[in-house]
C-alpha positions, 0 to 999 in steps of 0.5 A: 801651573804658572801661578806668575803668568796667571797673576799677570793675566788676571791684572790685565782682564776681567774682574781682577783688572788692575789688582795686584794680587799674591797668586799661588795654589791656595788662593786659585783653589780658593776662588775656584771652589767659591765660585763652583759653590755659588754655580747652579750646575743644572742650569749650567748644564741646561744653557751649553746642552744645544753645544753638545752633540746628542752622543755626548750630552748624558754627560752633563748629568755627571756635572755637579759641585762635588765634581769639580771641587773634587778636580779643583783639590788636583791642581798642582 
């Protein structure tokens, strides 16, 4: 992960604009298992269904925070 590059685009956009913020591992996870905690991945998985080819979209039901705190914990 280029957490300078990060930092970077961050200040650039969104809701971190014009902040200068101190970016490594630590704080990445932390913003994003808060936000995967706050997420209802149910209506999630409800709103991109219509985007997902039939074949695929059993795979939503995998969709849950676990899962992807669980991939959050591997960001190097």
């Amino acid at each position: 992960m280029n957490y300078p590059y990060l930092a970077t685009a961050l200040k650039q956009a969104g809701p971190y604009k014009g902040m200068d913020r101190h970016v490594d591992r630590a704080w990445l996870v932390r913003e994003l298992s808060y936000k995967i905690t706050e997420t209802d991945f149910e209506q999630a998985a409800l709103d991109v269904i219509r985007f997902i080819a039939p074949p695929l979209q059993s795979s939503l039901a995998l969709w849950s925070n676990a899962v992807f705190l669980q991939q959050v914990e591997k960001i190097g």
